[in-house]
Each structure stands twice: as C-alpha cells, then as structure tokens.
N, CA, C and O atoms as a Tripos MOL2 file, in Angstrom:
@<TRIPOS>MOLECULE
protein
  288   287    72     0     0
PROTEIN
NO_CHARGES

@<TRIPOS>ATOM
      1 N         -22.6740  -16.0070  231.0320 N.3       1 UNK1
      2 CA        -23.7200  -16.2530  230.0430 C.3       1 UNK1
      3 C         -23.8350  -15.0170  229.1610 C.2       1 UNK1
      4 O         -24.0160  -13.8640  229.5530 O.2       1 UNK1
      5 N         -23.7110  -15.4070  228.0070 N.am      2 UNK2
      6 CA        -23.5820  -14.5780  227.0030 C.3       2 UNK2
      7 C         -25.5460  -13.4130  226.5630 C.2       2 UNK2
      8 O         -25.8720  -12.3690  225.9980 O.2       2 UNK2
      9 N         -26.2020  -14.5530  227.3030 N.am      3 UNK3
     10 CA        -27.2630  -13.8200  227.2700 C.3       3 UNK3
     11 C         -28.7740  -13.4670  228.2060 C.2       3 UNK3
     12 O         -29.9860  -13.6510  228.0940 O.2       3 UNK3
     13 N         -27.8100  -12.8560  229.1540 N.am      4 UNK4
     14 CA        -28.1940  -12.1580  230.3780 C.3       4 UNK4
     15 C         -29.2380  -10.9440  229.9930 C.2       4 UNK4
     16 O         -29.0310   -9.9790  229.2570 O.2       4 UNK4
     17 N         -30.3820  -11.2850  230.6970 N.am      5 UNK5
     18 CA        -31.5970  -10.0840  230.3200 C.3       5 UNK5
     19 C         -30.9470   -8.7590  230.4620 C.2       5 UNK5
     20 O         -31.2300   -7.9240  229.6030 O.2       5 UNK5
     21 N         -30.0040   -8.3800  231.5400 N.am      6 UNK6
     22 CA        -29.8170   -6.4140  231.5660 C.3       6 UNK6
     23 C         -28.4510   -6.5540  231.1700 C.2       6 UNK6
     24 O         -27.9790   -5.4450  231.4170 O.2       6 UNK6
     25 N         -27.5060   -7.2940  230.6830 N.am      7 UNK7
     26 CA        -26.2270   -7.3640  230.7260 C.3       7 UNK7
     27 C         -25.7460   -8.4850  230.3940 C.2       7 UNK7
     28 O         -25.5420   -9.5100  231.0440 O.2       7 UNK7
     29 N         -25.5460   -8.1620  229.1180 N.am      8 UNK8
     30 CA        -24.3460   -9.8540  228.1080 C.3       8 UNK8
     31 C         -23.0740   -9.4430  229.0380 C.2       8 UNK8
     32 O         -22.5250   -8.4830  229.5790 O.2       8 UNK8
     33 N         -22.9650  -11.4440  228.7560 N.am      9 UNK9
     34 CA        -21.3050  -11.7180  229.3750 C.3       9 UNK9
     35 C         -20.2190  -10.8860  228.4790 C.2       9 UNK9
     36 O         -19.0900  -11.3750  228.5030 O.2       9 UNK9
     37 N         -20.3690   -9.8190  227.7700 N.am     10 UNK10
     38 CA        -18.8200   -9.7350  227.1860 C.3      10 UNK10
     39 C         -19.0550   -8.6920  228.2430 C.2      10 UNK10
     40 O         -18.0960   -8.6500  229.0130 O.2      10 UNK10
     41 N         -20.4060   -7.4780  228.6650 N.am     11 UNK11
     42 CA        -20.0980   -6.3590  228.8920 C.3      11 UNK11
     43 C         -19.9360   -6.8110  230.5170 C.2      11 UNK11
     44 O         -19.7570   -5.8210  231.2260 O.2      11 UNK11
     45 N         -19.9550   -7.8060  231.0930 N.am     12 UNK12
     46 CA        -19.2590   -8.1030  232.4150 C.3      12 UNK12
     47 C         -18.0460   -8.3870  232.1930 C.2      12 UNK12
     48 O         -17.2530   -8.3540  233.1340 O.2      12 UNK12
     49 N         -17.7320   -8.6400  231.2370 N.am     13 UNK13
     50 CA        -15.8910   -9.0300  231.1270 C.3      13 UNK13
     51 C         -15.4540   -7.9220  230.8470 C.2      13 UNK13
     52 O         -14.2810   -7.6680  231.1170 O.2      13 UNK13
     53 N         -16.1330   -7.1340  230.3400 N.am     14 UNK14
     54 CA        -15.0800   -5.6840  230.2480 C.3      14 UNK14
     55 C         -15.1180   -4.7770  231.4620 C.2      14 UNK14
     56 O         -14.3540   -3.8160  231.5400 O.2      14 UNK14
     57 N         -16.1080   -5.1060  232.5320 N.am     15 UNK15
     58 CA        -16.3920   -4.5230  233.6780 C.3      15 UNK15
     59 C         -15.4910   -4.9880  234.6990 C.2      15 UNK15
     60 O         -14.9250   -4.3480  235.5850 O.2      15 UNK15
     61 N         -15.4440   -6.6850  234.3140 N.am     16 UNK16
     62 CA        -14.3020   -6.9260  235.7480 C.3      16 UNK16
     63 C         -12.6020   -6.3750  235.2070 C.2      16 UNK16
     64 O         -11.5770   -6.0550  235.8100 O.2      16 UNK16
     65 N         -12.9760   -6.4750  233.8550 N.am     17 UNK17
     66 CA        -11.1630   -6.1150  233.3610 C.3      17 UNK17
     67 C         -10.4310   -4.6000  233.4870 C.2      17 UNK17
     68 O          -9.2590   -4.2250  233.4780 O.2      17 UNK17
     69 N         -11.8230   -3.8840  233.6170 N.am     18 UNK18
     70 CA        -11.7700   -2.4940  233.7740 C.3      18 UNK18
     71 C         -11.7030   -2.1410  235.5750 C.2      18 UNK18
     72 O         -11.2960   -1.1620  236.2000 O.2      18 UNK18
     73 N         -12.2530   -3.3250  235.9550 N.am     19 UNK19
     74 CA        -11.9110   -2.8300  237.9010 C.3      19 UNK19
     75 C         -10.6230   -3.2090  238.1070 C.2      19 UNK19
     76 O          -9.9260   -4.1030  237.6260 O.2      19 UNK19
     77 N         -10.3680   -2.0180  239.2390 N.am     20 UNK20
     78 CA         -8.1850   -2.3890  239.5790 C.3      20 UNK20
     79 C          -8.6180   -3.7340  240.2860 C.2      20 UNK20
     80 O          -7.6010   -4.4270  240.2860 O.2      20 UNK20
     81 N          -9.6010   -4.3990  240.8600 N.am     21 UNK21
     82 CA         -9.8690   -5.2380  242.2780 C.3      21 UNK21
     83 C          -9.6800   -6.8500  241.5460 C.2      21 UNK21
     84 O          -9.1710   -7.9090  241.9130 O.2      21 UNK21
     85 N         -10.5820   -6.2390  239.9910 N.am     22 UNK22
     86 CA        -10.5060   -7.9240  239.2320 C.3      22 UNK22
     87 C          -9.9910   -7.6250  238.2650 C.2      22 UNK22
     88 O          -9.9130   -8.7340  237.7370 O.2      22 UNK22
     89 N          -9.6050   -7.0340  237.6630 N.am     23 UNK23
     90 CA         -8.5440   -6.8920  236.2930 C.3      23 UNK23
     91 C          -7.9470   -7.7090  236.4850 C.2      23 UNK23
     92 O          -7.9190   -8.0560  235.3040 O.2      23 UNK23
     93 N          -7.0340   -8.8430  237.2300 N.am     24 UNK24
     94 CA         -5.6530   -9.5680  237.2630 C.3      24 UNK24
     95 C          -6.9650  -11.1110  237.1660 C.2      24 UNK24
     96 O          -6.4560  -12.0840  236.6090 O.2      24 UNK24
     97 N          -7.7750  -11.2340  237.4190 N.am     25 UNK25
     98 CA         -8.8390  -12.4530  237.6490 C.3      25 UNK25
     99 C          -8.9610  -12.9310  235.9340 C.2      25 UNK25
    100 O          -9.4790  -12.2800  235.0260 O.2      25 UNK25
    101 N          -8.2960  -14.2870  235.8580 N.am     26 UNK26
    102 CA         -8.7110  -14.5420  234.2260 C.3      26 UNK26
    103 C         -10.0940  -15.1110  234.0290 C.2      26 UNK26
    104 O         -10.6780  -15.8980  234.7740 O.2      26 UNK26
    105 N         -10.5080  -14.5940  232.9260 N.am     27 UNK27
    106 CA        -11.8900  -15.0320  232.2830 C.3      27 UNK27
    107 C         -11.9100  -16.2280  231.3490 C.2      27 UNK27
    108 O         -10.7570  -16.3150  230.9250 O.2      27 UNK27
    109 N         -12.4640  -16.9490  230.9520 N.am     28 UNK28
    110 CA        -12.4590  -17.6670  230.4970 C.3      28 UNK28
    111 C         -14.0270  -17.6730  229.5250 C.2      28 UNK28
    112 O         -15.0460  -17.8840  230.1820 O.2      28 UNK28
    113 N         -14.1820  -17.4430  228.0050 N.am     29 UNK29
    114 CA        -15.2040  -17.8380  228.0270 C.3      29 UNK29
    115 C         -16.0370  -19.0460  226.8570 C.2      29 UNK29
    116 O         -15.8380  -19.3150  225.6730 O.2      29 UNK29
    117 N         -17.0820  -19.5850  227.9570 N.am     30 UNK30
    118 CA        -17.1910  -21.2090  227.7710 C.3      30 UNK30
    119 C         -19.0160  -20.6350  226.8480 C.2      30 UNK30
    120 O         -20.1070  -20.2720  227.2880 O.2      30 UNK30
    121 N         -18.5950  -20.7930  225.8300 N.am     31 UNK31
    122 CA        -20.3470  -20.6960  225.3070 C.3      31 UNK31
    123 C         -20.4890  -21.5370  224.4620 C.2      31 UNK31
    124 O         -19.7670  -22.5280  224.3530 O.2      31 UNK31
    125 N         -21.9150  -21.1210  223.3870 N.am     32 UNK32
    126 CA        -22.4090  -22.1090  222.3100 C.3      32 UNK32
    127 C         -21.8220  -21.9000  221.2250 C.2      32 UNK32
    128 O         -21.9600  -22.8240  220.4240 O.2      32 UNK32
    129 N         -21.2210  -21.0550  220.8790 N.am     33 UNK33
    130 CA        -20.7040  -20.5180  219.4560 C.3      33 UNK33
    131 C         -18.7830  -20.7270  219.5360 C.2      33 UNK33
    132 O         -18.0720  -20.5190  220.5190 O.2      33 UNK33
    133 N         -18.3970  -21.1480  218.2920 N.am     34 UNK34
    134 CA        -17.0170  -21.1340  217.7370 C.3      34 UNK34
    135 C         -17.0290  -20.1730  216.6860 C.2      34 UNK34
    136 O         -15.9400  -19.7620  216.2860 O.2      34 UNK34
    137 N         -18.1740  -19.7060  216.1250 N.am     35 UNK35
    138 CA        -17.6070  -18.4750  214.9970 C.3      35 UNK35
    139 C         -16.4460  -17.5990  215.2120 C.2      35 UNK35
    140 O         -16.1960  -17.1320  216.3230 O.2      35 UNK35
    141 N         -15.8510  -17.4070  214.3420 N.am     36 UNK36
    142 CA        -15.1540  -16.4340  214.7640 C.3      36 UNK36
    143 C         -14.5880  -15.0900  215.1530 C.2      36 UNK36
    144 O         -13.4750  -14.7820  215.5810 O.2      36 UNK36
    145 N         -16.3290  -13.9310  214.7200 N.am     37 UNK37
    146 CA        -16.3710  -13.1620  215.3840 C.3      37 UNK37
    147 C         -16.7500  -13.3760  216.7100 C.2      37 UNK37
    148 O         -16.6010  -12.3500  217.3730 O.2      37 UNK37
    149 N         -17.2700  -14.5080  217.4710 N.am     38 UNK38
    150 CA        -17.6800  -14.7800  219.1920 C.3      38 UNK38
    151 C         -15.8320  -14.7030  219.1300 C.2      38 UNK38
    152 O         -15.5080  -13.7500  219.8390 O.2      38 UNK38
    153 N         -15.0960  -15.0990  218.7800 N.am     39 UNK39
    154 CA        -13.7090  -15.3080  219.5750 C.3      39 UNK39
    155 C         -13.5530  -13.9580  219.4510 C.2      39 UNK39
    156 O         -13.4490  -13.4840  220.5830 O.2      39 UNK39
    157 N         -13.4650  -12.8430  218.3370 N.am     40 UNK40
    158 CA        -12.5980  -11.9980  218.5350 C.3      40 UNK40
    159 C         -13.1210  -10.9210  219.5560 C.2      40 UNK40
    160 O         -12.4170  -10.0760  220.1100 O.2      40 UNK40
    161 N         -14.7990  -11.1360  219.7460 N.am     41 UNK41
    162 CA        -15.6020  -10.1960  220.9850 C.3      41 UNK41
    163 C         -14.8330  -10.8520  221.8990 C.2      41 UNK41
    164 O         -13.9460  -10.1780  222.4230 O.2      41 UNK41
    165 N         -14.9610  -12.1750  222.2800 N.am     42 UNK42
    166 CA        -14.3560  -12.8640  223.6310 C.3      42 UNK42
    167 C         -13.0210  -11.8680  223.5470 C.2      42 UNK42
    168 O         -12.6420  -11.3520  224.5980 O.2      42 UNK42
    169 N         -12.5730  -11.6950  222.7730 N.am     43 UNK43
    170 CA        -10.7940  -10.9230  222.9890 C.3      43 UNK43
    171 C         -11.1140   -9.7690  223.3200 C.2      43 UNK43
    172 O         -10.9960   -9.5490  224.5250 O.2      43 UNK43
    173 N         -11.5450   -8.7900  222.5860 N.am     44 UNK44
    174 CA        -11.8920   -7.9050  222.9830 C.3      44 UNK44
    175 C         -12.7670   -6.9800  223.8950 C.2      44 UNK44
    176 O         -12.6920   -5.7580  224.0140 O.2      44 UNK44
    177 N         -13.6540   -7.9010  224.5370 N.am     45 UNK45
    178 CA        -14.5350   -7.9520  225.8350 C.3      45 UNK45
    179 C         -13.6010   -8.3120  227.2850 C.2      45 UNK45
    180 O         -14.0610   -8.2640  228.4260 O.2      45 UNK45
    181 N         -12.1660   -8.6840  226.9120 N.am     46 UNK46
    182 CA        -10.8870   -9.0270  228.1330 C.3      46 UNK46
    183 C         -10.9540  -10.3490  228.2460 C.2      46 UNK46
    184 O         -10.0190  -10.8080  228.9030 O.2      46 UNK46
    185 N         -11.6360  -11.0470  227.8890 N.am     47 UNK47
    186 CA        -11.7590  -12.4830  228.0390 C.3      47 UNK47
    187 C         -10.0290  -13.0930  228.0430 C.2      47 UNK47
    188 O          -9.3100  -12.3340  227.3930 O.2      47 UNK47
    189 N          -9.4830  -13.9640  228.4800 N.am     48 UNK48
    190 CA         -8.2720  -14.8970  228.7120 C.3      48 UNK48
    191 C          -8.1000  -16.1830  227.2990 C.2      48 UNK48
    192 O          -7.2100  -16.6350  226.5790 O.2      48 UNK48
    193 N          -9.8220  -16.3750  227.5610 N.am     49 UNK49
    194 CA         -9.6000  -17.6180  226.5150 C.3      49 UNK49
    195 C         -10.9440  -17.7920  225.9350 C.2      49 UNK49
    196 O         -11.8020  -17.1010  226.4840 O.2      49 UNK49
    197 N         -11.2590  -18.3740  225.1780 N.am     50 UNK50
    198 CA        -12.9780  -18.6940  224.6660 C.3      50 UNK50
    199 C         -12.8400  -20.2370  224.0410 C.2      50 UNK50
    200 O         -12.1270  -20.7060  223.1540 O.2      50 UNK50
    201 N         -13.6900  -20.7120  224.7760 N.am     51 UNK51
    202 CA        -13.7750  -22.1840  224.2270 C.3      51 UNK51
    203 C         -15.2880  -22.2660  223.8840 C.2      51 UNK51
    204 O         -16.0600  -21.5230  224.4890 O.2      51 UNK51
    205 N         -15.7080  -23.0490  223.0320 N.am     52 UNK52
    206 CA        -17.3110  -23.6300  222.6810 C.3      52 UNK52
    207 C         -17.6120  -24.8130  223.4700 C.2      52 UNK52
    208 O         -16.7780  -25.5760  223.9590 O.2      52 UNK52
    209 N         -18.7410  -24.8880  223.5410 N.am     53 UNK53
    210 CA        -19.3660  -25.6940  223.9110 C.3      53 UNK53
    211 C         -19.7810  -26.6050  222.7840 C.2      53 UNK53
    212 O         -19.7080  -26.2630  221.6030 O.2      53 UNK53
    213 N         -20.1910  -27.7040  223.1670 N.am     54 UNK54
    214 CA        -19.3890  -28.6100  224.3070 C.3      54 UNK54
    215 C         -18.1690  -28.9150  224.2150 C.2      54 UNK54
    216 O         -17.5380  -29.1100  223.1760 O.2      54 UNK54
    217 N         -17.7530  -28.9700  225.4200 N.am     55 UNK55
    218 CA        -15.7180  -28.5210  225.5860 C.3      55 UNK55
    219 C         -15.8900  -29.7540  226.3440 C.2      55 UNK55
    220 O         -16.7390  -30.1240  227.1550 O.2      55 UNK55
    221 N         -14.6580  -30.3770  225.7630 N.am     56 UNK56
    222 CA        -13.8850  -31.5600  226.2820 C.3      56 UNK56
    223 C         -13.1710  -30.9770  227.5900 C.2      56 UNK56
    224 O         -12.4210  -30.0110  227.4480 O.2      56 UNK56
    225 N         -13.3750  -31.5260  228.8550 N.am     57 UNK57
    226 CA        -12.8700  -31.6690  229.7700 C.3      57 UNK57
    227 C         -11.7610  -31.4070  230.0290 C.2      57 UNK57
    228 O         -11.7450  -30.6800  231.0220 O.2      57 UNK57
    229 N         -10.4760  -31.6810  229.5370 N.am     58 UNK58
    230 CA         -8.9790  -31.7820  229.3860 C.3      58 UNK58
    231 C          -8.6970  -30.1890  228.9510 C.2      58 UNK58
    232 O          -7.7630  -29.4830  229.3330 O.2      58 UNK58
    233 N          -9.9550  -29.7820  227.8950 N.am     59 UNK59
    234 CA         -9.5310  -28.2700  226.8780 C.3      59 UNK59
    235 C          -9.6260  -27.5690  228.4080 C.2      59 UNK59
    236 O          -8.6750  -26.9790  228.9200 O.2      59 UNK59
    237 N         -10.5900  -27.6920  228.8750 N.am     60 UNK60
    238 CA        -11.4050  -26.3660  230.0680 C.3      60 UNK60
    239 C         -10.0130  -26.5820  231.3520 C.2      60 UNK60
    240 O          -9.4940  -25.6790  232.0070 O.2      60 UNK60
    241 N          -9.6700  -28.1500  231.3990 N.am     61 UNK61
    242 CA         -8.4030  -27.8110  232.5170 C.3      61 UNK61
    243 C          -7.3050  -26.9350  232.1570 C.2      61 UNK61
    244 O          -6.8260  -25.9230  232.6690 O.2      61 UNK61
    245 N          -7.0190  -27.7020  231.0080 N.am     62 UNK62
    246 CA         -6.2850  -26.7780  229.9500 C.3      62 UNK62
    247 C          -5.7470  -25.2230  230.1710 C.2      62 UNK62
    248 O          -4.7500  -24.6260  230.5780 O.2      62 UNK62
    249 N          -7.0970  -24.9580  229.6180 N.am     63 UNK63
    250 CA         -7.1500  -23.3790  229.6940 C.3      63 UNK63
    251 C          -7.2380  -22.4120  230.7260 C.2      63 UNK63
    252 O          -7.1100  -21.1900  230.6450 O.2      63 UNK63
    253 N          -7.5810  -23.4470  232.1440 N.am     64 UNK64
    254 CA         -7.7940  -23.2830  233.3180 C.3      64 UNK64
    255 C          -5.8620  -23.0290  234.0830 C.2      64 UNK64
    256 O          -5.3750  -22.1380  234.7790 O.2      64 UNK64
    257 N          -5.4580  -23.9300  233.6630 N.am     65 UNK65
    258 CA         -4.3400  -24.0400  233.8070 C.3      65 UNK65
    259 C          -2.8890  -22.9020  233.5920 C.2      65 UNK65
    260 O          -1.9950  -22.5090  234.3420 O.2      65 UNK65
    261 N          -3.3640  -22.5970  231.7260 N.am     66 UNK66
    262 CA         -2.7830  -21.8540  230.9200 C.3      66 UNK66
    263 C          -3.3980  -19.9760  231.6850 C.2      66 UNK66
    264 O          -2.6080  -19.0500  231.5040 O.2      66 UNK66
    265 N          -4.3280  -19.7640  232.2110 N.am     67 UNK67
    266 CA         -4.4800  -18.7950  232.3440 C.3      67 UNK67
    267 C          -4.0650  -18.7910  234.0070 C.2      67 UNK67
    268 O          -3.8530  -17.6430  234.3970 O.2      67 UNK67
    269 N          -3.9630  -19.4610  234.6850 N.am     68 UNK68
    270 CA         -3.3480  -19.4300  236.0430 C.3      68 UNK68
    271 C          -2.1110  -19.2190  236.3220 C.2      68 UNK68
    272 O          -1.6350  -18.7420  237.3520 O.2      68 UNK68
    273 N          -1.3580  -19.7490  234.9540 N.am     69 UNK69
    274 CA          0.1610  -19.8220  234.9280 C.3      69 UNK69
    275 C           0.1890  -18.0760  234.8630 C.2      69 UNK69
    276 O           0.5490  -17.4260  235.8450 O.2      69 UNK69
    277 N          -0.2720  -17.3740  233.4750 N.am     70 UNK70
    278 CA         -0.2440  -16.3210  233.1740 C.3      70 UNK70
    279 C          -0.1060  -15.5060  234.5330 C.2      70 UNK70
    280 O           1.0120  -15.0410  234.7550 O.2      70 UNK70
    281 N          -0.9420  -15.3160  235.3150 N.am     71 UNK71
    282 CA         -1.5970  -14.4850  236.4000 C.3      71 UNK71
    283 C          -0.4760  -14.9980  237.2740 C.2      71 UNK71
    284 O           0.0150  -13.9990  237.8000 O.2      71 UNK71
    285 N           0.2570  -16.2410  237.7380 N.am     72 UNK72
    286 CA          1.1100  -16.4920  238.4580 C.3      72 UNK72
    287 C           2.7960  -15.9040  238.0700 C.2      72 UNK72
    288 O           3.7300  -16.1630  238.8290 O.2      72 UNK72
@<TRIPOS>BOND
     1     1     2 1
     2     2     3 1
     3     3     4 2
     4     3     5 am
     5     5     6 1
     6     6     7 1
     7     7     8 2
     8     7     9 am
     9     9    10 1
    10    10    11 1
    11    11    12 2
    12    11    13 am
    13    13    14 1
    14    14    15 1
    15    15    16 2
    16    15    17 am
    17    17    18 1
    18    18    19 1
    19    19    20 2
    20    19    21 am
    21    21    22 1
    22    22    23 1
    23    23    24 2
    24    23    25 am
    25    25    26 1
    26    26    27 1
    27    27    28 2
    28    27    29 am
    29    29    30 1
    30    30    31 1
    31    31    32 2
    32    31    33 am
    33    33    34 1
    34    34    35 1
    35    35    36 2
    36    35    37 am
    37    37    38 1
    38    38    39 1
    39    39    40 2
    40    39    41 am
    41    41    42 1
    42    42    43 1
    43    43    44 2
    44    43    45 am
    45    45    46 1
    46    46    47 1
    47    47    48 2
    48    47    49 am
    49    49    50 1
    50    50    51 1
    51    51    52 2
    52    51    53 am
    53    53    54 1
    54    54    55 1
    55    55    56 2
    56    55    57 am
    57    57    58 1
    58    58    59 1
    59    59    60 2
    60    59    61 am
    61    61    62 1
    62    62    63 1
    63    63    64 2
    64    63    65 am
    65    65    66 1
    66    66    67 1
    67    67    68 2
    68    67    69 am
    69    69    70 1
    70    70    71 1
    71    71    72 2
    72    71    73 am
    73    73    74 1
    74    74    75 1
    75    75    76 2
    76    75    77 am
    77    77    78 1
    78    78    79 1
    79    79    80 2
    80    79    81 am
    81    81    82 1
    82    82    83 1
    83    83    84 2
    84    83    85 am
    85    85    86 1
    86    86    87 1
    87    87    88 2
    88    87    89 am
    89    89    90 1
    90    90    91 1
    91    91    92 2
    92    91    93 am
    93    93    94 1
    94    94    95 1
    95    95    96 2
    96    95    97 am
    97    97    98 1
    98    98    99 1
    99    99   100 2
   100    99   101 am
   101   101   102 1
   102   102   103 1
   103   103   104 2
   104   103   105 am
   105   105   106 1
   106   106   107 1
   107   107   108 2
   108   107   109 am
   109   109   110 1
   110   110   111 1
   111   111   112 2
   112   111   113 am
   113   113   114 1
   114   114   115 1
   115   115   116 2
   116   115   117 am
   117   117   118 1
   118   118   119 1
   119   119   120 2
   120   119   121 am
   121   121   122 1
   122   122   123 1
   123   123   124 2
   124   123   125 am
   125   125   126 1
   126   126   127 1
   127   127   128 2
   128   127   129 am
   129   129   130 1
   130   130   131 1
   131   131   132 2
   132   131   133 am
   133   133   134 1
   134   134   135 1
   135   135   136 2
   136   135   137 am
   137   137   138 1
   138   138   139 1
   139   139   140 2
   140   139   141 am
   141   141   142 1
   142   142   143 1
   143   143   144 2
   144   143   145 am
   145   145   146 1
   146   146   147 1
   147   147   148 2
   148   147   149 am
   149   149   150 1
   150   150   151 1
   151   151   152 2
   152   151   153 am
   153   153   154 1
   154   154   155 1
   155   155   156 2
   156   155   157 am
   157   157   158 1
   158   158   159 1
   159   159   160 2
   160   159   161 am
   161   161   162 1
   162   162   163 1
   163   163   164 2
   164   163   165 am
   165   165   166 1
   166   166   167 1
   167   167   168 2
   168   167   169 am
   169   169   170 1
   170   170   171 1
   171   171   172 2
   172   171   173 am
   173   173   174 1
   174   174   175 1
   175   175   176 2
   176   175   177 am
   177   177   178 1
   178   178   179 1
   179   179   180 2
   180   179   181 am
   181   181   182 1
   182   182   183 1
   183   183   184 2
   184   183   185 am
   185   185   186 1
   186   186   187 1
   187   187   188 2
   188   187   189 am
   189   189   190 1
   190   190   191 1
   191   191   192 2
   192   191   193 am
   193   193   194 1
   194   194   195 1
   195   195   196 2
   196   195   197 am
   197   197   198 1
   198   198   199 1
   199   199   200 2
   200   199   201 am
   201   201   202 1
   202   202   203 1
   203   203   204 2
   204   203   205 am
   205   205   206 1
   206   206   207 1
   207   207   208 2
   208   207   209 am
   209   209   210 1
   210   210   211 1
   211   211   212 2
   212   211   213 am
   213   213   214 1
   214   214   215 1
   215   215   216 2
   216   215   217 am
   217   217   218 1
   218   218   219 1
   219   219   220 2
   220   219   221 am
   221   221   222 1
   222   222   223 1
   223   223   224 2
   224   223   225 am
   225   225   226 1
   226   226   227 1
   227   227   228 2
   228   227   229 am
   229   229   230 1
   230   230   231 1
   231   231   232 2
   232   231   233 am
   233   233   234 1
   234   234   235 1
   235   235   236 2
   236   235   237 am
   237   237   238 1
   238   238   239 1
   239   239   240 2
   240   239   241 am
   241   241   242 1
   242   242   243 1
   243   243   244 2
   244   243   245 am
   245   245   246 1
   246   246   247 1
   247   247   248 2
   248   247   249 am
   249   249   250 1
   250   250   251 1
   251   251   252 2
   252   251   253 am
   253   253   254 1
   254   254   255 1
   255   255   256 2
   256   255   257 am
   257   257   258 1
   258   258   259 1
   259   259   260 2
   260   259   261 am
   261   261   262 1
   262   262   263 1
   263   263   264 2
   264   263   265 am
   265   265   266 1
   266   266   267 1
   267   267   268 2
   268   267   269 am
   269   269   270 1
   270   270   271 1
   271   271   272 2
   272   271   273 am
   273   273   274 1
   274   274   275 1
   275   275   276 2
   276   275   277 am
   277   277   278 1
   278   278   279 1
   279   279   280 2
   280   279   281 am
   281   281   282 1
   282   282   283 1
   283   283   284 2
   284   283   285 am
   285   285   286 1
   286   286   287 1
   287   287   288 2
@<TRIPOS>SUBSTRUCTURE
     1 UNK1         2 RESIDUE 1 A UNK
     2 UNK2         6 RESIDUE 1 A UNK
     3 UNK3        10 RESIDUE 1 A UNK
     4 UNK4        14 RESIDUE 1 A UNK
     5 UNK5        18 RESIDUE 1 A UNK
     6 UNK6        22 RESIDUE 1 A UNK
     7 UNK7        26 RESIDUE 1 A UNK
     8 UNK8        30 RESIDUE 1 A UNK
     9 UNK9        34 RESIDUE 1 A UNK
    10 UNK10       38 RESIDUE 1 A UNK
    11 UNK11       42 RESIDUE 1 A UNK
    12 UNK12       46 RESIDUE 1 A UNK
    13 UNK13       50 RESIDUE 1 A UNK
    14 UNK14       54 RESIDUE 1 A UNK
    15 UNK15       58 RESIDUE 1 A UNK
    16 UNK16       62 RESIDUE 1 A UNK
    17 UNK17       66 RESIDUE 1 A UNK
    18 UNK18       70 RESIDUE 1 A UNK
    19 UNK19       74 RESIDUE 1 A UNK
    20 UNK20       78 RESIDUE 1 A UNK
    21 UNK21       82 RESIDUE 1 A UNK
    22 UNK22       86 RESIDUE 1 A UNK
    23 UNK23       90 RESIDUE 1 A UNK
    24 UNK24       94 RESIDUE 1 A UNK
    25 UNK25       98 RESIDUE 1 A UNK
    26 UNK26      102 RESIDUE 1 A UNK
    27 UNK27      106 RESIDUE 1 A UNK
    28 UNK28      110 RESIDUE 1 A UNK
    29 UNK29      114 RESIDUE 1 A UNK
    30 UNK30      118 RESIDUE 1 A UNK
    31 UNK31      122 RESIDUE 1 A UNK
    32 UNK32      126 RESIDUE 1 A UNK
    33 UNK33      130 RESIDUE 1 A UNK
    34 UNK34      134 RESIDUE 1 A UNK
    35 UNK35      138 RESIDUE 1 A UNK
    36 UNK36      142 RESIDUE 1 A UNK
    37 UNK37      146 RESIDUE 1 A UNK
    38 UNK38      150 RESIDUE 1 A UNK
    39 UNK39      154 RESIDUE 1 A UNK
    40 UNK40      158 RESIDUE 1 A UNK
    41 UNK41      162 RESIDUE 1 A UNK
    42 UNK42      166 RESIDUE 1 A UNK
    43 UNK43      170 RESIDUE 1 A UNK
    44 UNK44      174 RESIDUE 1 A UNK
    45 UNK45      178 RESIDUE 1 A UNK
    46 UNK46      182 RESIDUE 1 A UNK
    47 UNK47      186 RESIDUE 1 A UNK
    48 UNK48      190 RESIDUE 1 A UNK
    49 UNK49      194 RESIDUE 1 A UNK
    50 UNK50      198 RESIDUE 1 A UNK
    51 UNK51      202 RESIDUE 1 A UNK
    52 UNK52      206 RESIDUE 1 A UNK
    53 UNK53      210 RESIDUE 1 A UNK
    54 UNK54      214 RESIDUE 1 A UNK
    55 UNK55      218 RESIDUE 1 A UNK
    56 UNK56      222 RESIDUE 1 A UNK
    57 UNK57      226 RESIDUE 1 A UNK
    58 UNK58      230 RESIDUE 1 A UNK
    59 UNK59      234 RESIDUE 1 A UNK
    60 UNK60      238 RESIDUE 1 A UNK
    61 UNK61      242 RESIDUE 1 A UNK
    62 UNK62      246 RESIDUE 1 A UNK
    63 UNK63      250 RESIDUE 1 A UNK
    64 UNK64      254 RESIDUE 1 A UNK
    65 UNK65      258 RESIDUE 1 A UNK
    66 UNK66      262 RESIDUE 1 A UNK
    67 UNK67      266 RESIDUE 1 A UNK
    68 UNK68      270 RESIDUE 1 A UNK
    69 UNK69      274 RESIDUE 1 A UNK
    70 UNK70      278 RESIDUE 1 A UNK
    71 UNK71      282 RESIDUE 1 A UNK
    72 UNK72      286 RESIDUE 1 A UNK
C-alpha cells in the first residue's frame, strides 16, 4: 500500500531490494494510479512490475508469472 501512515510502499520496496535476504523476492506493484510518474517510482523504488487497479486477473497471473520466470 502505497499509503502507509510511517512508511509508503515504494520506501518498503527499496528496503526489501536493498536486504541481501529479499533482494532476489519480486515485487510487484498493484495500486490506484497508471500515471506515469507512479510507474517510473514503481521502477525506481525496485519494484518488478506495476499494474493499476483494477487489474484484470490474467494481467496479475501474468506478471506473477513473468517475474517468477526472471528469479528462476
């Protein structure tokens, strides 16, 4: 969740991408916004992928998929 009272979701994505333990763990992130500065924070916060809401089912396996392959 992008809007967490002590801590937005990008600055947890740069926290797990920055630990040796979850750095290899893909992120995925699923919010309200398609603008396209939310995508390029999602990139640059370590994020894997950024989809909007509401996300078709098939996109989220999708991407679920596409970032598992990566890591595999």
């Amino acid at each position: 969740d992008l809007g967490l009272p002590d801590i937005d979701g990008w600055e947890v994505a740069r926290q797990l991408k920055a630990a040796p333990q979850t750095t290899a763990i893909p992120i995925i992130a699923l919010t309200g916004s398609d603008l396209p500065h939310e995508r390029v924070s999602a990139m640059r916060a370590g994020c894997d992928r950024h989809l909007a809401k509401p996300c078709v089912p098939t996109d989220l396996v999708d991407a679920i998929q596409r970032c598992i392959g990566a890591v595999i």
